[in-house]
C-alpha positions in Angstrom: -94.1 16.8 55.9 -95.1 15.9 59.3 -95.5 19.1 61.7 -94.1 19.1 65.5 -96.2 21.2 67.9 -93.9 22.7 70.6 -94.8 22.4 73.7 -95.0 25.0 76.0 -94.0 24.9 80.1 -96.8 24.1 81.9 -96.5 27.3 84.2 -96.8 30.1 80.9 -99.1 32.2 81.7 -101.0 33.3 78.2 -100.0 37.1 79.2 -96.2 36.2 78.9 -94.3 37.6 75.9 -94.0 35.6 73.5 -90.2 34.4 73.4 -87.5 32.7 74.7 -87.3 32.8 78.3 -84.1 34.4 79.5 -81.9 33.2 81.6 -81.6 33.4 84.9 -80.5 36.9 86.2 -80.2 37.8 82.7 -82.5 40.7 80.6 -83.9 39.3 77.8 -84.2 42.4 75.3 -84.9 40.6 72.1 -89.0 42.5 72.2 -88.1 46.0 73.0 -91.7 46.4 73.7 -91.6 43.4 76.2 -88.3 43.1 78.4 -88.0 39.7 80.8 -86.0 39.1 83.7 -85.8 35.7 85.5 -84.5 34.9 88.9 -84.9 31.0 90.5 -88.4 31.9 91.2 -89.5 34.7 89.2 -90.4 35.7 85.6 -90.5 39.5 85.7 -91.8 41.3 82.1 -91.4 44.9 81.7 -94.2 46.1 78.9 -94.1 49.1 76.8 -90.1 49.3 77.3 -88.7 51.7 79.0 -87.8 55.3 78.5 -84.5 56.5 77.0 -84.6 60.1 77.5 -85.4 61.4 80.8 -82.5 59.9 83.2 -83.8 60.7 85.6 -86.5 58.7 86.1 -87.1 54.7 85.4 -91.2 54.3 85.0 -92.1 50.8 83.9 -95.0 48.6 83.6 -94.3 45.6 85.6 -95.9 42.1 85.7 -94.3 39.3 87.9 -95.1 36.0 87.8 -93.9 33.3 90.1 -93.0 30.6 88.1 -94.2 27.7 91.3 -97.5 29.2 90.4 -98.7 30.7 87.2 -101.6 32.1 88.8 -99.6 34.1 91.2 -99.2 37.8 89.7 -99.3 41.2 90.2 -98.9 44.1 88.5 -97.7 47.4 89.3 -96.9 51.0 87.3 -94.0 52.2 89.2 -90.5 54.4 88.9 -88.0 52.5 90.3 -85.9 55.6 91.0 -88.8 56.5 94.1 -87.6 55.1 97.2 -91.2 54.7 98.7 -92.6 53.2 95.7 -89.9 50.3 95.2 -90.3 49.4 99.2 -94.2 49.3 98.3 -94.0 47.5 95.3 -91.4 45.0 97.2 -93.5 44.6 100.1 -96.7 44.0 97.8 -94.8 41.6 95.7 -94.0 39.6 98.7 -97.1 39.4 99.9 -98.9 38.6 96.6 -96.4 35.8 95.5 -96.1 34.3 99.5 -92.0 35.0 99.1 -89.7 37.1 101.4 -89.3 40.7 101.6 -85.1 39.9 101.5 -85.5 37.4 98.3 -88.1 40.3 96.1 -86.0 43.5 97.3 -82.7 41.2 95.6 -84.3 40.6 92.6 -85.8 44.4 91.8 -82.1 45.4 92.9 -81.0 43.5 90.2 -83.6 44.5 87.3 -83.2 48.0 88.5 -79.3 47.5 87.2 -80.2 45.6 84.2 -82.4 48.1 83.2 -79.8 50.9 83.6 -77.1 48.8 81.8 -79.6 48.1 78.7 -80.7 52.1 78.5 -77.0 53.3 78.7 -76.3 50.6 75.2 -80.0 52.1 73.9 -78.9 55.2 74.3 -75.3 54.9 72.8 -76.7 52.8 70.0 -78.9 56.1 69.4 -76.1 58.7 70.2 -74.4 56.3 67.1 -77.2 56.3 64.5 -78.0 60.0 64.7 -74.2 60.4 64.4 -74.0 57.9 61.6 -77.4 60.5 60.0 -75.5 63.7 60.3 -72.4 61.9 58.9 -74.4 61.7 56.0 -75.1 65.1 55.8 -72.0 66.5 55.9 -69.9 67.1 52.7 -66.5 66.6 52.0 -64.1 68.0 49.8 -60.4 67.3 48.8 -58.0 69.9 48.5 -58.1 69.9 44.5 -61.9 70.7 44.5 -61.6 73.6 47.0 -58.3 74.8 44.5 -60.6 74.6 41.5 -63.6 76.9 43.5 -61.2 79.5 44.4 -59.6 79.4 41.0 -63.3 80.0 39.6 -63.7 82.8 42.4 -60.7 84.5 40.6 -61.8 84.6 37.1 -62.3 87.9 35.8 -66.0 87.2 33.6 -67.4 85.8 37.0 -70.9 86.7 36.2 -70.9 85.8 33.1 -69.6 82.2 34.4 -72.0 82.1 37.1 -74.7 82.8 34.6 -73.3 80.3 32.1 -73.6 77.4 35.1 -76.5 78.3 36.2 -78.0 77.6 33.3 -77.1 74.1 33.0 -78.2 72.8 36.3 -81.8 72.6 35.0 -83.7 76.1 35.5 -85.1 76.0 32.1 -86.3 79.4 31.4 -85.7 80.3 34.8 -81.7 81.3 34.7 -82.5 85.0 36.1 -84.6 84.2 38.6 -81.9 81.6 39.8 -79.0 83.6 39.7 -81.7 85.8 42.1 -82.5 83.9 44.1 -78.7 82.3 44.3 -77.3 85.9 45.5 -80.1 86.2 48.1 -78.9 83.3 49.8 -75.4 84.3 49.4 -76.6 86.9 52.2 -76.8 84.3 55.1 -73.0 85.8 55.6 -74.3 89.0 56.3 -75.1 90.4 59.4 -78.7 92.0 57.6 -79.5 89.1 54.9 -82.2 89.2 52.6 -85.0 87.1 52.1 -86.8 85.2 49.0 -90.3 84.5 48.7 -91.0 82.4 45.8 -94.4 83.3 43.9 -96.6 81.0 41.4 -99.4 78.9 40.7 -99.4 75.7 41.5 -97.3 73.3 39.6 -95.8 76.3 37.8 -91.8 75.1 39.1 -91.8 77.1 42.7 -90.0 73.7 44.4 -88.2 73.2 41.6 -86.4 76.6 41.2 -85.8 76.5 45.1 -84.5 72.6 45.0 -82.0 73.5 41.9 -80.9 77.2 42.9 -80.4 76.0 47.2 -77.9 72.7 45.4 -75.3 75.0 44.4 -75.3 76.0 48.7 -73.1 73.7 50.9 -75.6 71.5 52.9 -74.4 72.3 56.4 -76.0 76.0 55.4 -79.3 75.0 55.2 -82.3 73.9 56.9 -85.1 72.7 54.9 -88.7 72.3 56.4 -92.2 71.2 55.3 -94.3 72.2 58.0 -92.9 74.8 61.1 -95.1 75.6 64.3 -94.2 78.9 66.5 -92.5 77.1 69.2 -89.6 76.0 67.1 -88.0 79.0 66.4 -87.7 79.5 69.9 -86.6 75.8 70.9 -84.0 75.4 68.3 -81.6 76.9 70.4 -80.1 80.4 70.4 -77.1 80.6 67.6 -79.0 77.2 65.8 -79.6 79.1 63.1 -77.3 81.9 62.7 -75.9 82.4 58.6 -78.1 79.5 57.9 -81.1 79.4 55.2 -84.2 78.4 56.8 -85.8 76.8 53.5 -89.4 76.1 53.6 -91.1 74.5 50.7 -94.6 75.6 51.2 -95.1 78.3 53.5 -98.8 77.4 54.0 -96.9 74.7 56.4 -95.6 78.0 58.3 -98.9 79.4 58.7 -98.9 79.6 62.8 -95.4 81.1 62.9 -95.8 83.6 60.5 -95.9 85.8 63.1 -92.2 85.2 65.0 -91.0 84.2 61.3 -91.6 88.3 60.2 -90.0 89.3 63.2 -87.0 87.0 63.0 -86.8 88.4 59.0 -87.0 92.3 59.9 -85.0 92.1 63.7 -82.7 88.9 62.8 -83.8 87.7 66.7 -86.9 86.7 68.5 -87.5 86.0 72.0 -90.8 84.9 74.0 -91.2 84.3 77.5 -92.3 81.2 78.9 -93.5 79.7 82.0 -91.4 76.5 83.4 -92.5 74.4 86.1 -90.0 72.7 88.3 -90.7 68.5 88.8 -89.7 68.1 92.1 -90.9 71.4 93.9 -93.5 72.0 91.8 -93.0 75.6 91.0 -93.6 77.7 88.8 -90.9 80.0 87.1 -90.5 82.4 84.1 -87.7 81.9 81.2 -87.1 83.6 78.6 -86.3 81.8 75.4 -84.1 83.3 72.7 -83.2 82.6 68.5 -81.0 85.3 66.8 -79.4 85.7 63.5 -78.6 86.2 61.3 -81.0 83.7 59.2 -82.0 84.2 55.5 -85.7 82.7 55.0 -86.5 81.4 51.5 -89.9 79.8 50.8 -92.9 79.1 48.0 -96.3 80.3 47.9 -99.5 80.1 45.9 -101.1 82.8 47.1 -100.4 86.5 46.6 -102.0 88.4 50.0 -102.1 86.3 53.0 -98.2 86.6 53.1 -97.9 90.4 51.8 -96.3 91.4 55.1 -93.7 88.5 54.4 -93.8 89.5 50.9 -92.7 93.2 51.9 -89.5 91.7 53.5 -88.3 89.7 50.6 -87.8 89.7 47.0 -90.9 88.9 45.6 -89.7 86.5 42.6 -92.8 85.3 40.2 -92.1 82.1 38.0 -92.3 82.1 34.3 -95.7 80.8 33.2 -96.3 81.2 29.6 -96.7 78.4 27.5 -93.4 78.6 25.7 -91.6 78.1 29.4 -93.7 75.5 30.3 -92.9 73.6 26.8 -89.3 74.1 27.5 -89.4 72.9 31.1 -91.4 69.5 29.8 -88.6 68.9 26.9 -86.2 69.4 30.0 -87.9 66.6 32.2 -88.3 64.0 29.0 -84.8 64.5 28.5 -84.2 63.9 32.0 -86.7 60.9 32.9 -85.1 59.4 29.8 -81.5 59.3 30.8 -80.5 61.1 28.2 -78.9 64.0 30.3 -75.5 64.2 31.7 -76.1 64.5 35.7 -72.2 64.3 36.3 -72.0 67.9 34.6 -74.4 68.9 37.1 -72.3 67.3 40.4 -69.3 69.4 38.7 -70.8 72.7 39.0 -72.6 72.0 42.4 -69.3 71.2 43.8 -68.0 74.4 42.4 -70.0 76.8 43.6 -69.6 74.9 47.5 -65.9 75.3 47.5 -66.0 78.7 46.4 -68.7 79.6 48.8 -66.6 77.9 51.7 -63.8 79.9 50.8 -65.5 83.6 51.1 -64.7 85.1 54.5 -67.3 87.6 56.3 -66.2 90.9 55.6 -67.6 94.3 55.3 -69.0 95.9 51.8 -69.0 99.7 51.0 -70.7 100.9 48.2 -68.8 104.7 47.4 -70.9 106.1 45.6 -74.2 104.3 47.2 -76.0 107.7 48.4 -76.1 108.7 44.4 -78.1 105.4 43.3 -82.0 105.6 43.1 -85.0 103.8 42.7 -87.8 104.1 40.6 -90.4 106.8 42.1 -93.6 104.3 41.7 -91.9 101.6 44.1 -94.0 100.5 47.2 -92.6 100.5 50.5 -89.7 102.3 49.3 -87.7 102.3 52.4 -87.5 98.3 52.8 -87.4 98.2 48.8 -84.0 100.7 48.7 -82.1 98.4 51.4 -83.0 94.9 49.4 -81.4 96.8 46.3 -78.3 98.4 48.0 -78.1 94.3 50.1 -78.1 93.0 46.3 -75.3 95.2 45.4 -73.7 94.0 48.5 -73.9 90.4 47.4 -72.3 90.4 44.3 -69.5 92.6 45.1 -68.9 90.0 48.4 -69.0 87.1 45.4 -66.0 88.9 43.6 -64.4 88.9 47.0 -61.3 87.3 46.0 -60.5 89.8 43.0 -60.7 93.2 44.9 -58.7 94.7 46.6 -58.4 94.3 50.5 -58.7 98.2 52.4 -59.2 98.8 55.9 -60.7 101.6 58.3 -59.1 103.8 60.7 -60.3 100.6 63.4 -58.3 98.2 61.0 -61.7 96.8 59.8 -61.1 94.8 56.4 -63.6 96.0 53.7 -64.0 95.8 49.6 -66.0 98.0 47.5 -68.7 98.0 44.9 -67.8 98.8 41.5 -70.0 99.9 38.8 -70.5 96.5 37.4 -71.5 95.3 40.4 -74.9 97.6 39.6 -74.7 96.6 36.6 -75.9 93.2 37.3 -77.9 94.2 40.2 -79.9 96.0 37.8 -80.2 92.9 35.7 -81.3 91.1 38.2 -83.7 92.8 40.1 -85.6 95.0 37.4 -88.2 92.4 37.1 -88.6 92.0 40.9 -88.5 95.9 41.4 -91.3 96.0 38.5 -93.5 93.9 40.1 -93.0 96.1 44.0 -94.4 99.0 41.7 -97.4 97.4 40.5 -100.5 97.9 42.5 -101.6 94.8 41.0 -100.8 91.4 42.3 -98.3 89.1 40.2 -101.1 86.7 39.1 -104.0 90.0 38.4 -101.4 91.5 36.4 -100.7 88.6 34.3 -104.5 88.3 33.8 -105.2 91.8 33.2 -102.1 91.8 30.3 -103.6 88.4 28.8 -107.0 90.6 28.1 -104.9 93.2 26.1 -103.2 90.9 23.9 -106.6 89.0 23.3 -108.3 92.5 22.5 -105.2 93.3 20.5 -105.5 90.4 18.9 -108.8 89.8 18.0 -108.8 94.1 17.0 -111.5 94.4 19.1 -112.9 97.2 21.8 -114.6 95.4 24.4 -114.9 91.6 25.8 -116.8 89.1 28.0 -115.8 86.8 29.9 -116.3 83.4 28.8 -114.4 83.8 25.8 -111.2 84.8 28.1 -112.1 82.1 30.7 -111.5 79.8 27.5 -108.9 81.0 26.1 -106.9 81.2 29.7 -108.6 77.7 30.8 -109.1 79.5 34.4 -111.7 78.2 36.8 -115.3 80.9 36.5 -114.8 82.3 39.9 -111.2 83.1 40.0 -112.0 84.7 36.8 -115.3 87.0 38.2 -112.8 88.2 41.3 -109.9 89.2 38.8 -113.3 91.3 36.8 -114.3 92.3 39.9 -111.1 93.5 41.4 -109.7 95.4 38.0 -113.1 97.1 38.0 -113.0 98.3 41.3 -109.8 99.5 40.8 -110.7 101.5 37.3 -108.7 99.4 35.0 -111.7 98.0 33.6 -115.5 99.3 33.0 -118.9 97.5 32.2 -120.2 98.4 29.2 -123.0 96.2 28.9 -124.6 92.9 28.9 -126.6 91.1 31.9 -126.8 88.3 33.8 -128.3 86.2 31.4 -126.0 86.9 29.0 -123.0 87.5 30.4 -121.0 91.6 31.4 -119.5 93.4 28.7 -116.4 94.9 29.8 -114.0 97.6 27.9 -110.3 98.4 29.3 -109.7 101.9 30.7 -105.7 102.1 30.9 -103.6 100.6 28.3 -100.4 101.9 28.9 -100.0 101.5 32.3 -97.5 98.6 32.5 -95.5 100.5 29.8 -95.2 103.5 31.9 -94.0 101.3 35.2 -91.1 99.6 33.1 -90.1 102.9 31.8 -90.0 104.6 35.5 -87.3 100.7 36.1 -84.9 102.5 33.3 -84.0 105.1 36.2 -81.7 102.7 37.3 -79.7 102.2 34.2 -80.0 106.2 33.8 -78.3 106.8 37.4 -75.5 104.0 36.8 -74.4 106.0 33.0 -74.5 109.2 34.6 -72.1 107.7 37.7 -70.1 106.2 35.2 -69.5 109.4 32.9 -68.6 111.3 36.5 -66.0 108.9 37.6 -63.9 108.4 34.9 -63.8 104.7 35.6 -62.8 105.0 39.2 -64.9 102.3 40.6 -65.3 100.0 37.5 -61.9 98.4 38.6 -61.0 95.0 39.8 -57.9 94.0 41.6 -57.3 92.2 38.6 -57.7 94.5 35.9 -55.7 97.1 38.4 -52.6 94.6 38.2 -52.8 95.1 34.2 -52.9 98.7 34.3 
C-alpha cells in the first residue's frame, strides 16, 4: 500500500493548531483548546479556549499570524471586553503585521462576536447536560405505585410490615439497626431532626447499612458526600439543604467542618461572615453567608473519640460484629455475586417506602402522656439523650400518619398523637443505642472487655495475659496494650503479676457491670406497663381500630 504524504501550505507556521483551516470569517471550534479565525489575510488562534463562566469578561490567549508572511506574529494576553486593551492590541497588531489600523480593528470586531456566539452554544450545551444529569436523578412514579404506598401507609401491623421489608433489602443481621437508622431519617420532615452516626471497624458493613437503609428514601431527599470542607455549608445556598439528609460516607472526609457541621446538627443554621472584594472598585466589603435547616446528618466512622461531640448529637448505632453476623453477611454476598437473588423484590419495596414517604405531610406530633416517660438513671448527657428518645417517639407515630386521627389546636394547627405502641417500638429500637450512651466504655472497649469474660468463663479460669486474648481476638499488640491499659486505669481490670519479659498477668475487678446497665434499660418497658395499666387503653388507639369499636 503506497502512502501519500500531505502537504502542508507553505505559510504554516509549526505553532498553528493542528487542523483544518477555517474558513474565512468563520470560527473553527473543532479543538476547544485551540479556536481559529481566518479573515483574507489573517489566521487568528485563540489557545487555552475561552471561559464559559464569568460573562463578564472575555480573556484569551491570542496569536495572529499573517498568512503573506508566516514569520509575521504576535502574541498578546488580553480581555477583549477592555476598551484600552483591544485599541492596544489593534494598534500593536497593525504595526507588527505592516496592515491598517481600519482592516485589524474589523477583524477583532468580528472574533469578538464569534467568540460570544460560540460561548452562548457552550454554555446552553452545558445548561443542557447538567439538565439532562439531574433528569437522571429525579424519580418518577405513576399513580398506581403512589396508590399502593398509601395503601401500605394504611395497614394496621405497619411495624411489623416495615420490619418484615426491611429485612429483605439485604441488612443481614442488621434489621434493627436499619429500621433505626430508617426512622432517624424520617426526621428530615421535622423542624428538630435527629441525627445518625454510624459506628464500626473497618469493613464491619458501616457503608453498607447506610447505602441499603438511605434506598428506601426518595433520592431528591438526599445529599450524599465523600469528602466536605467548611466553606460548603455556607456556599450551598440558604434553604439548599432544608429536610434533606446530608449523607457522608466516611466522616474522616468531614474532618475540617466538623466544627460548623455540630453547629448546623444542635442549631439547624449556621452563618459566618466573610470578606468580599468588589472587581471593578476594588473594595472591600463584609457579607454574611447563611445555611439553615432543617438537615438530618447521617455518617460512618471508625473511630470512637475524635467525633464524641458529634456522637453526643446523634444516635450512636454500633454494627454487629460477631462471627455468626459476619458468616451470615458473606452467605448474603455469595448469593448475591452469584445471581441467585431476586433484585426485583428489592426495587418493589424501595418504591414502596418512596411513595409512602412522598405522601406524609409535615404536621405536628404530641406525645400526651410524654412528661410521664423516663430514661434510665445511668444515661450520659441525659438532656440531649431524653429529646433523641421523645424525637423517636415522634417518628413513628408521624409514620402511622395516615391511620390517626386528625385534631387541631385552639390556632387550628393540625396535630396526631402518640400512642402507647408507638413506645412500644421506640423501646425496641433504641434500647441497644440507649445501652451503649450509659456505658462509660466506648462501643469497641466494651466489646473487648466482654470478649475477656467469656474467655475467662470459658477456659474457668481467674486471671489472663494477653497474648492468649490477642490470639484468640486476632487484634493488632498495640490496640490490645491501650484496651489493658485503659480498663486498668479505669478499675475494671488489675495486674496481678507477670513482667515484661514474660508478659502482665491481669484479673477482672467488675463482672456484673454490663448486667446492671441492661437492667437500669428495663425502666423503659416498666414506665410504658405502668402508663398502660392507668389509661385503660386510652392512647393505644388507632383511627382504624377506633372505626371498629
Amino acid at each position: 500500500v503506497e502512502k501519500k504524504s500531505v502537504d502542508l501550505p507553505a505559510n504554516t507556521a509549526p505553532s498553528d493548531c493542528v487542523r483544518p483551516l477555517a474558513e474565512t470569517g468563520t470560527l473553527n471550534t473543532d479543538n476547544p483548546e485551540c479556536l481559529v479565525y481566518e479573515t483574507e489575510q489573517l489566521v487568528m488562534s485563540i489557545w487555552g479556549g475561552i471561559e464559559k463562566d464569568n460573562l463578564g469578561k472575555l480573556r484569551i490567549s491570542l496569536h495572529v499570524r499573517s498568512k503573506a508572511d508566516k514569520y509575521k506574529t504576535y502574541r498578546d494576553d488580553v480581555n477583549l471586553y477592555n476598551h484600552h486593551s483591544t485599541e492596544r492590541l489593534v494598534r500593536n497588531i497593525a504595526a507588527k503585521l505592516e496592515l491598517s489600523t481600519g482592516y485589524v480593528s474589523k477583524a477583532v470586531a468580528e472574533l469578538t462576536e464569534q467568540l460570544e456566539e460560540n460561548r452562548t452554544k457552550e454554555r446552553a450545551k452545558q445548561e443542557h447536560r447538567e439538565a439532562e444529569a439531574a433528569n437522571k436523578d429525579q424519580e418518577f412514579f405513576t399513580e398506581q405505585q403512589m396508590l399502593q404506598g398509601l395503601q401500605f401507609s394504611k395497614q394496621p401491623d405497619l411495624m411489623k410490615q416495615t420490619k418484615e421489608y426491611i429485612s429483605q433489602i439485604g441488612l443481614v443481621g442488621e434489621e434493627k439497626n436499619g429500621m433505626l437508622l430508617f426512622f432517624i431519617l424520617l426526621t428530615r420532615m421535622f423542624k428538630d431532626p435527629l441525627h445518625a452516626l454510624i459506628q464500626g471497624k473497618s469493613g464491619s458493613g458501616k457503608t453498607h447499612l447506610l447505602k441499603k437503609t438511605t434506598s428506601l428514601i426518595p433520592k431528591a431527599h438526599i445529599e450524599t458526600v465523600t469528602a466536605l470542607s467548611e466553606n460548603t455549608l455556607y456556599h450551598s445556598g440558604k434553604d439548599y439543604w432544608k429536610h434533606k439528609i446530608l449523607l457522608i460516607e466516611d466522616l474522616d472526609g468531614a474532618y475540617n467542618a466538623l466544627l460548623p457541621l455540630r453547629e448546623f446538627m444542635s442549631n439547624q443554621s449556621i452563618r459566618k461572615l466573610s470578606v468580599t472584594s468588589d472587581p471593578k472598585s476594588g473594595e472591600h466589603s463584609q457579607k454574611w453567608l447563611y445555611a439553615e435547616g432543617p438537615v438530618c446528618v447521617a455518617g460512618a466512622t471508625t473511630k470512637d473519640k475524635i467525633f464524641e461531640d458529634n456522637a453526643n448529637r446523634s444516635f450512636l448505632i454500633h454494627v454487629n460484629e460477631s462471627r455468626e453476623h459476619i458468616e451470615k453477611v458473606m452467605d448474603y454476598q455469595r448469593k448475591s455475586l452469584s445471581g441467585l437473588l431476586d433484585k426485583s423484590n428489592e426495587l418493589k419495596i424501595q418504591t414502596l417506602f418512596k411513595t409512602a414517604q412522598m405522601q406524609l405531610m409535615p404536621m405536628e406530633i404530641k406525645i400526651p402522656f410524654g412528661e410521664q416517660l423516663q430514661i434510665p438513671e445511668y444515661v450520659f448527657k441525659k438532656l440531649r439523650t431524653n429529646t433523641h428518645y421523645l424525637t423517636l417517639i415522634k417518628a413513628i407515630a408521624f409514620w402511622h400518619q395516615h391511620q390517626r386521627e386528625i385534631k387541631y389546636t385552639k390556632e387550628g394547627t393540625p396535630f396526631i398523637e402518640a400512642t402507647f405502641e408507638d413506645v412500644r417500638w421506640a423501646n425496641e429500637l433504641s434500647k441497644e443505642v440507649l445501652l451503649r450512651k450509659s456505658d462509660e466504655l466506648s462501643g469497641s472497649l466494651r466489646s473487648f472487655f466482654e470478649s475477656i469474660k467469656t474467655y475467662l468463663k470459658t477456659k474457668q479460669e481467674e486471671s489472663f495475659y494477653a497474648k492468649p486474648i490477642r490470639e484468640k481476638l486476632r487484634m493488632n499488640p498495640m490496640q490490645v496494650n491501650r484496651y489493658l491499659y485503659e480498663l486498668e486505669q479505669r478499675g475494671y481490670i488489675k495486674q496481678t503479676g507477670g513482667n515484661r519479659k514474660t508478659g502482665f498477668e491481669y484479673s477482672v475487678r467488675i463482672w456484673d457491670d454490663y448486667e446492671q446497665l441492661k437492667s437500669g434499660i428495663d425502666i423503659l418497658d416498666k414506665v410504658l406497663e405502668q402508663l398502660k395499666a392507668r389509661s385503660n387503653g386510652q392512647y393505644n388507639k388507632t383511627k382504624s381500630q377506633e372505626s371498629e369499636v
